[in-house]
Biotite code that builds the C-alpha atoms (Angstrom):
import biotite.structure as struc

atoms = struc.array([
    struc.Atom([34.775, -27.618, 63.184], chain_id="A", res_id=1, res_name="UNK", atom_name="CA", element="C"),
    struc.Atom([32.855, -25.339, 60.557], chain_id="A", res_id=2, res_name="UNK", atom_name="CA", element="C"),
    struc.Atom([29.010, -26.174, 61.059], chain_id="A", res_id=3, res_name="UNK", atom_name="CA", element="C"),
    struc.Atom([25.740, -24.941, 59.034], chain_id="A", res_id=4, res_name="UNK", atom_name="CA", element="C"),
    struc.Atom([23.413, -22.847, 61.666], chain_id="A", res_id=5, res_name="UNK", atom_name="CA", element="C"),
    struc.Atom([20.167, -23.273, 60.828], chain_id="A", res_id=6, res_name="UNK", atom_name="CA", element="C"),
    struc.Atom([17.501, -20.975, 62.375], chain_id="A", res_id=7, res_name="UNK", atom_name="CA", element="C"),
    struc.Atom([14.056, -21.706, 62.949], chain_id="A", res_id=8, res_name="UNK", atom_name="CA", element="C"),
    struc.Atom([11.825, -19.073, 63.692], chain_id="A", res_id=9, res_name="UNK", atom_name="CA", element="C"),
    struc.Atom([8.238, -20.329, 62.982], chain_id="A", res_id=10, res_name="UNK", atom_name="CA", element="C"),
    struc.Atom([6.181, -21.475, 65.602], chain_id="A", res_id=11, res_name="UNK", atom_name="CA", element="C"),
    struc.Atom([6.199, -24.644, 63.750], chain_id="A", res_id=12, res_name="UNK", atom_name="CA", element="C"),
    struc.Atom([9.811, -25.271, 64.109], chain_id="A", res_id=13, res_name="UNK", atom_name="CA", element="C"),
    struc.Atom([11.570, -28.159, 61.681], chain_id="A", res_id=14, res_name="UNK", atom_name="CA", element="C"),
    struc.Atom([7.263, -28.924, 60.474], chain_id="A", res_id=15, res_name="UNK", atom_name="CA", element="C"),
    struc.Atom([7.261, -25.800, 58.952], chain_id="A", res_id=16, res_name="UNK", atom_name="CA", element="C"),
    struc.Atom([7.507, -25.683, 55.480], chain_id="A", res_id=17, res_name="UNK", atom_name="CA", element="C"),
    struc.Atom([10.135, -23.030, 55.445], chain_id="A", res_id=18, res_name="UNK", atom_name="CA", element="C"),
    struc.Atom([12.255, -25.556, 57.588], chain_id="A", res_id=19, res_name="UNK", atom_name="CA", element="C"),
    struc.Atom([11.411, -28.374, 55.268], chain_id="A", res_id=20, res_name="UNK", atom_name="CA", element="C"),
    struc.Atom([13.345, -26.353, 52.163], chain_id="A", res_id=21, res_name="UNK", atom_name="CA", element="C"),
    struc.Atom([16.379, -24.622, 54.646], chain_id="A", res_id=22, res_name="UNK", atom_name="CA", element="C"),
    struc.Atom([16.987, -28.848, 55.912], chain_id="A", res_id=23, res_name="UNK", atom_name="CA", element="C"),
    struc.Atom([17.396, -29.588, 52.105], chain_id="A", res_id=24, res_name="UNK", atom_name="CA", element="C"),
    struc.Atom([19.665, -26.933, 51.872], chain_id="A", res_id=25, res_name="UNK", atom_name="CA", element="C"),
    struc.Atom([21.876, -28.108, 54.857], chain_id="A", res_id=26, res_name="UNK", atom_name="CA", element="C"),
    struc.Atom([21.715, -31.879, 53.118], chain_id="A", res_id=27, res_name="UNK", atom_name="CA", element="C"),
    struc.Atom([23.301, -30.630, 49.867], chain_id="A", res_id=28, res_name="UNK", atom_name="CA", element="C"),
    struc.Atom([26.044, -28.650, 51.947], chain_id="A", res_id=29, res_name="UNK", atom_name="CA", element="C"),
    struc.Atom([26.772, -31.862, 53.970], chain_id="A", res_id=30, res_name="UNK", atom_name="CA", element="C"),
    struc.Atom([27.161, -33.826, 50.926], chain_id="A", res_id=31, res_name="UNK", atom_name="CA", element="C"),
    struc.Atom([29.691, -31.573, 49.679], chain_id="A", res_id=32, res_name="UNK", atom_name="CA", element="C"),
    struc.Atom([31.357, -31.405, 52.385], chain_id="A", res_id=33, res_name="UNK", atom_name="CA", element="C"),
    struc.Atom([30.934, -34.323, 55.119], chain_id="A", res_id=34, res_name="UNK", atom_name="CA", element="C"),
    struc.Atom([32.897, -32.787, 57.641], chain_id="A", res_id=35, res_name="UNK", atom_name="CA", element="C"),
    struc.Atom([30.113, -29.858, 58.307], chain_id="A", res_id=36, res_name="UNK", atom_name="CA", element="C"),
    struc.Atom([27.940, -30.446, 61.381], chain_id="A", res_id=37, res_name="UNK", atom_name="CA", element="C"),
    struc.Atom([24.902, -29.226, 61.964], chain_id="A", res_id=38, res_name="UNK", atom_name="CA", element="C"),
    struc.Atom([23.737, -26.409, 64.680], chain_id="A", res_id=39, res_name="UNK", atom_name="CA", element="C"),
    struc.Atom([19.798, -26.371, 64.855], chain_id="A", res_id=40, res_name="UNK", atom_name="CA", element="C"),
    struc.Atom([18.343, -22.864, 66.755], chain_id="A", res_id=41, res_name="UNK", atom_name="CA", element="C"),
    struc.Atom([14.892, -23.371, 66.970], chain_id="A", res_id=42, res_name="UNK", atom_name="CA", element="C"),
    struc.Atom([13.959, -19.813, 68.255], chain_id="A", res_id=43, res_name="UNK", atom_name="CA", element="C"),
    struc.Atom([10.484, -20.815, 69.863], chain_id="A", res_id=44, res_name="UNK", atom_name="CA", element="C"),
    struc.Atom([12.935, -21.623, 72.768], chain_id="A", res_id=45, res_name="UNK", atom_name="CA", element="C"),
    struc.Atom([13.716, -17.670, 72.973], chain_id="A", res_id=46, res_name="UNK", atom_name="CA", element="C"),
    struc.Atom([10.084, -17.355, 73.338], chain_id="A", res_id=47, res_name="UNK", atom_name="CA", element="C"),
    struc.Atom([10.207, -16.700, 77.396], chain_id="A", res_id=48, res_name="UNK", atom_name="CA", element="C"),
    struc.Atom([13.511, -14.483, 76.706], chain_id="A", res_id=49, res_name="UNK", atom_name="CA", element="C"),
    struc.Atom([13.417, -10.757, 77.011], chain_id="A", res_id=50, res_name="UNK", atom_name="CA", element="C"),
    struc.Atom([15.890, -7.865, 76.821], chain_id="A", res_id=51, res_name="UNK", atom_name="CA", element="C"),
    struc.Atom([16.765, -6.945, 80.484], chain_id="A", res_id=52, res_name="UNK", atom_name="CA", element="C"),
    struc.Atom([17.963, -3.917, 82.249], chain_id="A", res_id=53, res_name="UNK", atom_name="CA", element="C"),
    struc.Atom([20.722, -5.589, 83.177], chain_id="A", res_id=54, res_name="UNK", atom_name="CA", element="C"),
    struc.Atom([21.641, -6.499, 79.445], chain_id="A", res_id=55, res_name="UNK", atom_name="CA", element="C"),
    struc.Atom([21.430, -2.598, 78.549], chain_id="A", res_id=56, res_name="UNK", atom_name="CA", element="C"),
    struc.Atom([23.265, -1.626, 81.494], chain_id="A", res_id=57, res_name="UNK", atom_name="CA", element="C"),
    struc.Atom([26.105, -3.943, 80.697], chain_id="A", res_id=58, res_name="UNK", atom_name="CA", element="C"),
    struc.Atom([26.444, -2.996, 76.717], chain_id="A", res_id=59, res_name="UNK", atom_name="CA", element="C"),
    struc.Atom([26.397, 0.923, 78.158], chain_id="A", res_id=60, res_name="UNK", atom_name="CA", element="C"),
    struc.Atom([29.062, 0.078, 80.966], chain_id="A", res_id=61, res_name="UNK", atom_name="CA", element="C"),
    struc.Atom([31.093, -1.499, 78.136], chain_id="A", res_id=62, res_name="UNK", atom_name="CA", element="C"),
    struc.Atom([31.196, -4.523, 79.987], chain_id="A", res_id=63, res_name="UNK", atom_name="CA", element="C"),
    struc.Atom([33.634, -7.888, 78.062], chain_id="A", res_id=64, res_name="UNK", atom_name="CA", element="C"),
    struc.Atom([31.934, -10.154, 76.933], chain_id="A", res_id=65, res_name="UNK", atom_name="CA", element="C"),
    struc.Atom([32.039, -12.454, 79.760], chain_id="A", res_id=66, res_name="UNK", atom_name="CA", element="C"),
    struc.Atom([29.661, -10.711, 81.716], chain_id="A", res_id=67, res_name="UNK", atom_name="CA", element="C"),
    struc.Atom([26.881, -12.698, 83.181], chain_id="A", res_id=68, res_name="UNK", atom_name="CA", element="C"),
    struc.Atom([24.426, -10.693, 81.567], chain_id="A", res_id=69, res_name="UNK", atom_name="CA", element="C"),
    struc.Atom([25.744, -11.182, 78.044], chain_id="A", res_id=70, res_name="UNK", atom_name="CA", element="C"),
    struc.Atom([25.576, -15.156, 78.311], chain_id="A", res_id=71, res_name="UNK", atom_name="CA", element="C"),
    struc.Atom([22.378, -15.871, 75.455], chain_id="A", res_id=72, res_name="UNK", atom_name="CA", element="C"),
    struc.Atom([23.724, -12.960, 73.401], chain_id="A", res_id=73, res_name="UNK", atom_name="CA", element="C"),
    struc.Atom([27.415, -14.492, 73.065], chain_id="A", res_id=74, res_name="UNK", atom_name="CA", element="C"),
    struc.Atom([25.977, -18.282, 72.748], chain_id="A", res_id=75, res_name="UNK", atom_name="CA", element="C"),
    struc.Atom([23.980, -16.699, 70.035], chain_id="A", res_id=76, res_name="UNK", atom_name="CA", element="C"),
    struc.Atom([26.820, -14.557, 68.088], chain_id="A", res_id=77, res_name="UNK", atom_name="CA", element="C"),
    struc.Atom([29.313, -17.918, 68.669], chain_id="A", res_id=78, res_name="UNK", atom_name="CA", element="C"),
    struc.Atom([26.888, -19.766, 66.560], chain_id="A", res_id=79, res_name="UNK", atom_name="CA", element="C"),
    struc.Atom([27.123, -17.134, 63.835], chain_id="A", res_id=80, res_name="UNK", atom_name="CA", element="C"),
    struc.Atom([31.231, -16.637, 64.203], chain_id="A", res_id=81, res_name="UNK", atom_name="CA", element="C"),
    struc.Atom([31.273, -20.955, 63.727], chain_id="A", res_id=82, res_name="UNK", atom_name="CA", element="C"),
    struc.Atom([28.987, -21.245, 61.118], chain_id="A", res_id=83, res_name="UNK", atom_name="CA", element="C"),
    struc.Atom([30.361, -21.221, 57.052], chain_id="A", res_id=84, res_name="UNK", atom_name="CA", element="C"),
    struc.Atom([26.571, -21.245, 55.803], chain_id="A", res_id=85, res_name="UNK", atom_name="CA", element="C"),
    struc.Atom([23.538, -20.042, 57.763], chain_id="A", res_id=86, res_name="UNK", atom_name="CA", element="C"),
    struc.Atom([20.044, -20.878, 56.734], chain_id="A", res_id=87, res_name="UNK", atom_name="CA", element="C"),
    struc.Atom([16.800, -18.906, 58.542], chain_id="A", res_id=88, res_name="UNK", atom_name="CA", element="C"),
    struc.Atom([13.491, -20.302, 57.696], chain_id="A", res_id=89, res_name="UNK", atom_name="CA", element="C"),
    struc.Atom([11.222, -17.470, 59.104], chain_id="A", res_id=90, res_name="UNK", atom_name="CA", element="C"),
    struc.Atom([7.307, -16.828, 58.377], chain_id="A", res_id=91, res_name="UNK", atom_name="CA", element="C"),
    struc.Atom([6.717, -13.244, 57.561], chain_id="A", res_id=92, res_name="UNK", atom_name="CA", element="C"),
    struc.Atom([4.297, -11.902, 60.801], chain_id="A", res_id=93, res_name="UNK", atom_name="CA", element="C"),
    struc.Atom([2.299, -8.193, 60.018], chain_id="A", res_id=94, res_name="UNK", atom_name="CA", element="C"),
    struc.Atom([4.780, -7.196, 57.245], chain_id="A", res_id=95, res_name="UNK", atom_name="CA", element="C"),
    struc.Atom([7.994, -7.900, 58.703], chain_id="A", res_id=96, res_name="UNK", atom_name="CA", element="C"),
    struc.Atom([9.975, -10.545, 61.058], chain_id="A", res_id=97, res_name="UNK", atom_name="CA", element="C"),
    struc.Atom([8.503, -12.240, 63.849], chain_id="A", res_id=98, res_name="UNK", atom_name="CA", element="C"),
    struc.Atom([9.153, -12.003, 67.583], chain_id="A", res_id=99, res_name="UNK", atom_name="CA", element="C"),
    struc.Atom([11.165, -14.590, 67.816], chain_id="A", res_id=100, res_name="UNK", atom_name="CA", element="C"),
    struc.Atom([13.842, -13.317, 65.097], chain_id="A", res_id=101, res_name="UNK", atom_name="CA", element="C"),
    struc.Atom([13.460, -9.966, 66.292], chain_id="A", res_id=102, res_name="UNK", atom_name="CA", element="C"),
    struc.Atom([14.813, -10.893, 70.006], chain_id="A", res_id=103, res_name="UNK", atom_name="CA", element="C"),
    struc.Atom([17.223, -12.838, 67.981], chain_id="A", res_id=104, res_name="UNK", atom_name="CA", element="C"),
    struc.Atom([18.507, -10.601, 65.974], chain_id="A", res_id=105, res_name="UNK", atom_name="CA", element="C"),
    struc.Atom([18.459, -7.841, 69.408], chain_id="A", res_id=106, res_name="UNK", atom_name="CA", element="C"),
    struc.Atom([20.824, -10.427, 71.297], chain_id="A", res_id=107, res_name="UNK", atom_name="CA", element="C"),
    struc.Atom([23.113, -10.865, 68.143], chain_id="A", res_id=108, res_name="UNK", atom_name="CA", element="C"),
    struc.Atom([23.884, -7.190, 67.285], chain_id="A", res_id=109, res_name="UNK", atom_name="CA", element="C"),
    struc.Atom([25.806, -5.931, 69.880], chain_id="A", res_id=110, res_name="UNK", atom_name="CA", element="C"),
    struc.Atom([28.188, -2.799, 70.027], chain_id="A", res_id=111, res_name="UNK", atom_name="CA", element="C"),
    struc.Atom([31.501, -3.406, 70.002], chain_id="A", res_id=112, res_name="UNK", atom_name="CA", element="C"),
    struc.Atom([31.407, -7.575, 69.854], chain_id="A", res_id=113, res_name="UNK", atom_name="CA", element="C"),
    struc.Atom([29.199, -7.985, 66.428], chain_id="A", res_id=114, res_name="UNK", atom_name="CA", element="C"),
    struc.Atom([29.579, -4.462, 64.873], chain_id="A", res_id=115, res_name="UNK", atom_name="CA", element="C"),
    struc.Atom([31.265, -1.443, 65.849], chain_id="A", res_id=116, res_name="UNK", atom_name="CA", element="C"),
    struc.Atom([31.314, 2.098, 64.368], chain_id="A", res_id=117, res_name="UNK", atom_name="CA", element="C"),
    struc.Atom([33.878, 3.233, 62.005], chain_id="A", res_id=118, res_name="UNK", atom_name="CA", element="C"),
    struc.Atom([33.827, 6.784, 60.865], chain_id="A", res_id=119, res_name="UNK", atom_name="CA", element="C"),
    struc.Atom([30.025, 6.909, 62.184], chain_id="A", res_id=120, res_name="UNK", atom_name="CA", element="C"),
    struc.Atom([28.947, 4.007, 60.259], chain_id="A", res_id=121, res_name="UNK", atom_name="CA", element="C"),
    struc.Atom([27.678, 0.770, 61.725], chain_id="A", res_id=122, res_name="UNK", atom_name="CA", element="C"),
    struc.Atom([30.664, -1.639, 60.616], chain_id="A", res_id=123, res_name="UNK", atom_name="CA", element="C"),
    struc.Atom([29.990, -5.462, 60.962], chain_id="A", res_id=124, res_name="UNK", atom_name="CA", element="C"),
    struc.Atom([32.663, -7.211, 62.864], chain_id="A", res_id=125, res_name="UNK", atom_name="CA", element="C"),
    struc.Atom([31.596, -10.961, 62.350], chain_id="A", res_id=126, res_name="UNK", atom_name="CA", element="C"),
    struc.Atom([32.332, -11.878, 58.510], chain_id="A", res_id=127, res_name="UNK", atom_name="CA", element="C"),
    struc.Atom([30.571, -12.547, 55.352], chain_id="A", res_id=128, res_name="UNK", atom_name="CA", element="C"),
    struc.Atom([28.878, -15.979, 54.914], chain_id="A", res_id=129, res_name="UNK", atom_name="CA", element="C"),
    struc.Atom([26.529, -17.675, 52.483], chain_id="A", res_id=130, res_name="UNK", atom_name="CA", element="C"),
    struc.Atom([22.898, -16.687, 54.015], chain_id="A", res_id=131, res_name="UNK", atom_name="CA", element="C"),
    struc.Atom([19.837, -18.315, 52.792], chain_id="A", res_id=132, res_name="UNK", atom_name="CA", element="C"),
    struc.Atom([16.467, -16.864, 53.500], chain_id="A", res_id=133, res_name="UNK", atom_name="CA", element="C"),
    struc.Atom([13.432, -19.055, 53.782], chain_id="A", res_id=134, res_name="UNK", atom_name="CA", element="C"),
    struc.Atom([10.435, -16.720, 53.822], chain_id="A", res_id=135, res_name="UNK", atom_name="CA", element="C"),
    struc.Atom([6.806, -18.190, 54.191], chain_id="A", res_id=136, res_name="UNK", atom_name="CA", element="C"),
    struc.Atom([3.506, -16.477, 54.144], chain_id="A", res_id=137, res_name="UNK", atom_name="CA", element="C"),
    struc.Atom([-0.346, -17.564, 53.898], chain_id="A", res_id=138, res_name="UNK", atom_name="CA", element="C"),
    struc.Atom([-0.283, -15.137, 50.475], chain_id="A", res_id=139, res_name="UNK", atom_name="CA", element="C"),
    struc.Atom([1.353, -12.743, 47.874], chain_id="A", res_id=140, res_name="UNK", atom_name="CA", element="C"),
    struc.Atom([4.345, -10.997, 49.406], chain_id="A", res_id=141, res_name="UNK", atom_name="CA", element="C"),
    struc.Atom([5.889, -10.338, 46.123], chain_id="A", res_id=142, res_name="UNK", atom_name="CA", element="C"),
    struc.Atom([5.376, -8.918, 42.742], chain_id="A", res_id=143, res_name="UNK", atom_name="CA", element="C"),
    struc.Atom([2.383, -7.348, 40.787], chain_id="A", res_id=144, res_name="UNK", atom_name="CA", element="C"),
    struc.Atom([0.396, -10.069, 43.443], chain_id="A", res_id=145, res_name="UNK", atom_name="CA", element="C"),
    struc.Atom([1.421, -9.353, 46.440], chain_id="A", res_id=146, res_name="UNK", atom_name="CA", element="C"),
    struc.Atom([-0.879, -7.622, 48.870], chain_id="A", res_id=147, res_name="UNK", atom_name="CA", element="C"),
    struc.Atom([0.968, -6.750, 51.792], chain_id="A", res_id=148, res_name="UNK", atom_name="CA", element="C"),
    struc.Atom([3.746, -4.601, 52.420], chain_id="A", res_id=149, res_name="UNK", atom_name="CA", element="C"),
    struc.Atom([7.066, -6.456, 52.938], chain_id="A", res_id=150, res_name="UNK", atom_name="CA", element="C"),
    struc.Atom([9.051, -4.416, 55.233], chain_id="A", res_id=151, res_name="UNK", atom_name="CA", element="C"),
    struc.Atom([11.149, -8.094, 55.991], chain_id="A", res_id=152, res_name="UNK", atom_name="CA", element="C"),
    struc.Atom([13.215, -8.352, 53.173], chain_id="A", res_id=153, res_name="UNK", atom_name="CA", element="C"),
    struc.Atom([15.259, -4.945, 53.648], chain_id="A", res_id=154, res_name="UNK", atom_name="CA", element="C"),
    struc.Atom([15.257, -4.898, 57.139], chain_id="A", res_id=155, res_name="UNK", atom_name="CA", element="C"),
    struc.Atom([16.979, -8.545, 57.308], chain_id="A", res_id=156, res_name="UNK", atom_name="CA", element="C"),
    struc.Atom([19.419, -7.936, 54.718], chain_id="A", res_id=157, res_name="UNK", atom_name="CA", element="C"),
    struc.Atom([20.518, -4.196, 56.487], chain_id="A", res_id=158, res_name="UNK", atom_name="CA", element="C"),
    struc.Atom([20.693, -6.465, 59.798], chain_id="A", res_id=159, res_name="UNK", atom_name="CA", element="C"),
    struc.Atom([22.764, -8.843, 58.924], chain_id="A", res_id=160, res_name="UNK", atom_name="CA", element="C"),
    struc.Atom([24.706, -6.657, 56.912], chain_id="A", res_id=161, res_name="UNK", atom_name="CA", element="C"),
    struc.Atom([25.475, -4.428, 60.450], chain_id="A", res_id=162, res_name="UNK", atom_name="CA", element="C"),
    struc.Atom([27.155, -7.462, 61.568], chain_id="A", res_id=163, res_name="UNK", atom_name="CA", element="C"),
    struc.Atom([29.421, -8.048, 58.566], chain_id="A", res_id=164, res_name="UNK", atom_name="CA", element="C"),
    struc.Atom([27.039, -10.535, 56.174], chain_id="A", res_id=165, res_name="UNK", atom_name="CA", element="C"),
    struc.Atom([26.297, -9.056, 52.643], chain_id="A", res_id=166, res_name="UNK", atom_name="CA", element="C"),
    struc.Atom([26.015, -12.513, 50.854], chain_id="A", res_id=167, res_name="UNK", atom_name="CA", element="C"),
    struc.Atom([22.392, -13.405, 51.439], chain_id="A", res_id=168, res_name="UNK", atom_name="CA", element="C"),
    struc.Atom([19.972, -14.725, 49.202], chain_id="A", res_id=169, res_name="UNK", atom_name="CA", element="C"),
    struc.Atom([16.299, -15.067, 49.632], chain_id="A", res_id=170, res_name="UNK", atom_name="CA", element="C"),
    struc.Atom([13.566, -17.594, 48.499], chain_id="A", res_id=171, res_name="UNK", atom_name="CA", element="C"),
    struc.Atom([9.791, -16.913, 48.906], chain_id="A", res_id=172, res_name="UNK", atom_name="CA", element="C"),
    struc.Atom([7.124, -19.930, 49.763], chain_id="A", res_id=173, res_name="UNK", atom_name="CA", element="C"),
    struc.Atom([3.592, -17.834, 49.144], chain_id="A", res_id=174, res_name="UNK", atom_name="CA", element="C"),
    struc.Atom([0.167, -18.162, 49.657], chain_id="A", res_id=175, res_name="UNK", atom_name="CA", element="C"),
    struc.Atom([0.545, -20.981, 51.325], chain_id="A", res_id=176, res_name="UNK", atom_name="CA", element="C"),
    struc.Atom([-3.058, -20.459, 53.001], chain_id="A", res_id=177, res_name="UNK", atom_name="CA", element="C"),
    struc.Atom([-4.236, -22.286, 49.423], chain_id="A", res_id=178, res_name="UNK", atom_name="CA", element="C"),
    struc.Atom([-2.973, -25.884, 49.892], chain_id="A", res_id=179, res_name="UNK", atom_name="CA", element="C"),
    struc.Atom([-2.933, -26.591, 45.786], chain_id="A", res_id=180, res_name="UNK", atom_name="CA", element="C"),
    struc.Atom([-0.693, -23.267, 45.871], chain_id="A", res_id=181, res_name="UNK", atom_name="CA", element="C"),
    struc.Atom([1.450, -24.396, 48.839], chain_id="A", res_id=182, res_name="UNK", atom_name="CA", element="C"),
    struc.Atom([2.595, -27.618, 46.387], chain_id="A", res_id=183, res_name="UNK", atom_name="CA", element="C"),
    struc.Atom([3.282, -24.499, 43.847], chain_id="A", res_id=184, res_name="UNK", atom_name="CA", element="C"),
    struc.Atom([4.982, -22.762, 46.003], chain_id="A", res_id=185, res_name="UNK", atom_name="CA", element="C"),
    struc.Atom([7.494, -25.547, 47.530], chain_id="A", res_id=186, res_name="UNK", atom_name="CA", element="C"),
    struc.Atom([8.461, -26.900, 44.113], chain_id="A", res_id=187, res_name="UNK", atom_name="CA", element="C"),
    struc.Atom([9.178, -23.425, 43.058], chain_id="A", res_id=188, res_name="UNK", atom_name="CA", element="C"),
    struc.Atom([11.642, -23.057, 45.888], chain_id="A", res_id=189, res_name="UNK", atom_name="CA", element="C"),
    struc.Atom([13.139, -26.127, 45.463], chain_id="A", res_id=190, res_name="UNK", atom_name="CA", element="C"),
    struc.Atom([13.581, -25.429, 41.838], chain_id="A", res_id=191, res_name="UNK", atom_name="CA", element="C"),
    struc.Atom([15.022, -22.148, 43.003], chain_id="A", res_id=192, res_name="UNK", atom_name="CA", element="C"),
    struc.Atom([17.643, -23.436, 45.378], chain_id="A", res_id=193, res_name="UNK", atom_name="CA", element="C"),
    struc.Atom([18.993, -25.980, 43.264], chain_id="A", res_id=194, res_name="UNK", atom_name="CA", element="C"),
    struc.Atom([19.818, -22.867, 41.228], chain_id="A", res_id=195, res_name="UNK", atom_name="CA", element="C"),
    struc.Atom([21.774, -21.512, 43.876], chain_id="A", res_id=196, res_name="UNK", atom_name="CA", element="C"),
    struc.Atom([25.690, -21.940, 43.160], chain_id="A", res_id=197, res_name="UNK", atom_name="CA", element="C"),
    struc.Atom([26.515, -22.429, 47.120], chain_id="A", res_id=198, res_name="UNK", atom_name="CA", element="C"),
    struc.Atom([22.955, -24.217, 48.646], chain_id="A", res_id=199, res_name="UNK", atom_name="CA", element="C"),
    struc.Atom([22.325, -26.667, 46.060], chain_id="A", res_id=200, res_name="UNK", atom_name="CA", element="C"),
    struc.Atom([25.227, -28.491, 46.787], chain_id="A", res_id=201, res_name="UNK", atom_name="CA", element="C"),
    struc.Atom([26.215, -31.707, 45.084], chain_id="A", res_id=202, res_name="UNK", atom_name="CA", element="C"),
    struc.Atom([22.228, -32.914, 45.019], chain_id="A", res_id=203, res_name="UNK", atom_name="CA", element="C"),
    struc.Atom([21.747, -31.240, 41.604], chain_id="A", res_id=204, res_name="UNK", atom_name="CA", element="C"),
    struc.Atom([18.820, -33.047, 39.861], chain_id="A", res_id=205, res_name="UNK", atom_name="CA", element="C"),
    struc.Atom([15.159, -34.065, 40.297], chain_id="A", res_id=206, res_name="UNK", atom_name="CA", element="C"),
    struc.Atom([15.778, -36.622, 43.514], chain_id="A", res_id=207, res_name="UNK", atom_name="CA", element="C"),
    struc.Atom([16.645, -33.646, 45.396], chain_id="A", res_id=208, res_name="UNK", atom_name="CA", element="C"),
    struc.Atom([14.421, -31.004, 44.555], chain_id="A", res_id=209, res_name="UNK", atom_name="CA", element="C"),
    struc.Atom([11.768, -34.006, 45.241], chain_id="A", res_id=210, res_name="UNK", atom_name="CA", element="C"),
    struc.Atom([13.105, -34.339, 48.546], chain_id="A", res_id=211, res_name="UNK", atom_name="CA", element="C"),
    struc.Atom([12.406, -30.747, 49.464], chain_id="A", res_id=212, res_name="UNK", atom_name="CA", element="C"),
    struc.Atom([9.302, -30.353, 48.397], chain_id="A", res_id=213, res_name="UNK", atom_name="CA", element="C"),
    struc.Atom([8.146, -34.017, 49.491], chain_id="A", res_id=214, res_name="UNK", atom_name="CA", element="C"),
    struc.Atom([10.132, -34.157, 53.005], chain_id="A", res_id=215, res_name="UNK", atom_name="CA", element="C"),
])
């Protein structure tokens, strides 16, 4: 059965506000197509998880992929191969991803099982998907306002492009430190979703866009 995989990687979890917009998302896509289940990753659980030796012995060895020490990294990269959408709801921590996506994204690209090399060029191995990027921060991270680097936006699309994903779109909830902005912010990214020809789904309209930035 095709599913949606929807990745949480705030602290927060589904209360973020980034998971608030990326469950509206999945709700359109299940209303225009029933038959699409659900696969929630809530990454806090990673949070205890580290990269072992014996992980980076077995991708050196060129061990299958049933090796004991690749079970998290093939539950992880099964979730991917299943899904037909993918949402990620992810605050943007000192520039760039946080922990929690980082280990994520360390378990999920994996020589020779997500991406292999082809003519010396990282070649993704899993398929393209509709990707959409929930990105929240406490204030400007884009245009003439922002004032911070962002060093996330390029680095996720390159990653999941190494694993075969090139159609990704992102929306930006900013300065949501400012509580009259965060309402800004959220209807803006509702607006902007209900733009989107794939993540808006059947819910066109005001009820939905009032659900995302209400729920």
């Amino acid at each position: 059965m095709a599913s949606i995989l929807s990745i949480l990687a705030s602290p927060y979890g589904a209360a973020s506000r980034g998971a608030t917009l990326a469950a509206q998302a999945a709700a359109n896509l299940q209303a225009a197509d029933p038959s699409l289940a659900l696969v929630e990753r809530d990454l806090s659980t990673l949070a205890r998880s580290v990269i072992p030796s014996s992980y980076a012995d077995a991708v050196l060895a060129r061990q299958p992929s049933e090796h004991a020490a690749f079970d998290l990294s093939e539950t992880l990269i099964r979730e991917v191969e299943d899904a037909a959408f993918i949402t990620i709801a992810t605050p943007m921590h000192n520039y760039t991803v946080p922990a929690s996506l980082k280990l994520w994204i360390d378990l999920v690209l994996r020589h020779s099982r997500s991406f292999a090399p082809v003519n010396g060029v990282k070649t993704g191995l899993l398929g393209d998907r509709p990707v959409l990027v929930v990105v929240t921060s406490g204030g400007a991270v884009t245009g003439k306002e922002a004032g911070q680097p962002d060093h996330l936006t390029g680095y996720l699309t390159d990653v999941l492009s190494t694993i075969g994903i090139s159609d990704v779109r992102f929306i930006y909830l900013e300065g949501l430190v400012n509580p009259v902005q965060a309402g800004i912010a959220m209807a803006a990214g509702a607006r902007a979703m209900l733009q989107d020809p794939v993540f808006a789904g059947r819910q066109g309209g005001e009820s939905a866009m009032a659900h995302a930035v209400n729920g």
